[in-house]
N, C-alpha and C positions, 0 to 999 in steps of 0.2 A: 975892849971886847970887839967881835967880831960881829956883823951883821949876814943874815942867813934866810934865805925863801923857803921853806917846807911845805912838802906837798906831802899828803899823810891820806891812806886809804883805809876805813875801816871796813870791819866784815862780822859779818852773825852777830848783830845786835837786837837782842831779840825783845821791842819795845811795843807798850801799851798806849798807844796814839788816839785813838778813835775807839776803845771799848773794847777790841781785841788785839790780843798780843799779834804780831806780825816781827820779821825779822826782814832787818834794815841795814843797808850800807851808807860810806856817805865819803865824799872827797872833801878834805878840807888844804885849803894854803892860807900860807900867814908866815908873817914878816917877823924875828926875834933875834935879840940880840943874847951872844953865847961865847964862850971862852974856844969852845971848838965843837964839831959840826955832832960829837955823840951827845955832849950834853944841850944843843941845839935841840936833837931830834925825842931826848929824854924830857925837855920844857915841853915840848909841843904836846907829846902825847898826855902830859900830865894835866896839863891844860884842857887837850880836848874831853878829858874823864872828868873835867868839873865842869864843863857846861850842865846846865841846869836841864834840858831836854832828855838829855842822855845820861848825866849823873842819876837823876831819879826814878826814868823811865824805865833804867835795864829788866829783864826778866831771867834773863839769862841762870843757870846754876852751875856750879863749878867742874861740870862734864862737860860744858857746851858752851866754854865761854868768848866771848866778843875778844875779835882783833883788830888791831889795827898796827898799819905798817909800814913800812917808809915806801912814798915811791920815790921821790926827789929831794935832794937837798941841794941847792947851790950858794957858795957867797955872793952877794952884792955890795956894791959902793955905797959912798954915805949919801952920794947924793940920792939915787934910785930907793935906797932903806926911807931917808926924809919923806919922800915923795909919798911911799905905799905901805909904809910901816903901819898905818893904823888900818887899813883895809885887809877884811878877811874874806874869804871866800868859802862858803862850806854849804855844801847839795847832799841832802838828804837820797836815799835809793831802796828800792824798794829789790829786796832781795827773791829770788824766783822761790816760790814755795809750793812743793807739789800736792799738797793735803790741801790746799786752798783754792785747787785749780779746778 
């Protein structure tokens, strides 16, 4: 298998954090290991829809719904994969909302 850095941008995730719904972006990177780089980017995103935050927070309805999308994908060596393979990075974003402003 091959080893892969993804960097994933989501967009209109429309989540109940603090008592009101609000809609949220978020960057995430993370290190996986994949046969080649579609099914790389097809893990990640599956992944990030099970995090617990965002699996049960969505509000979203099926006219309106949350994306997310690749910005980066590259391969890595095994030694750099060993190194940061368990490390993820993912920042939550507060998307602009004008009825809130």
């Amino acid at each position: 298998m091959k080893r892969f850095k993804i960097e994933l941008r989501g967009e209109n995730f429309l989540l109940n954090l603090d008592g009101e719904p609000r809609k949220f972006g978020f960057l995430l990177s993370r290190y996986l290991r994949a046969v080649d780089e579609a099914t790389a980017e097809k893990t990640a995103s599956i992944l990030v829809r099970q995090m617990p935050a965002l699996k049960q927070g969505i509000r979203n309805n099926s006219e309106n719904p949350p994306r997310i999308c690749l910005q980066q994908i590259s391969e890595v060596n095994s030694l750099l994969f060993a190194l940061l393979h368990k490390r993820q990075k993912f920042e939550l974003l507060v998307e602009e909302d004008p009825f809130h402003e």
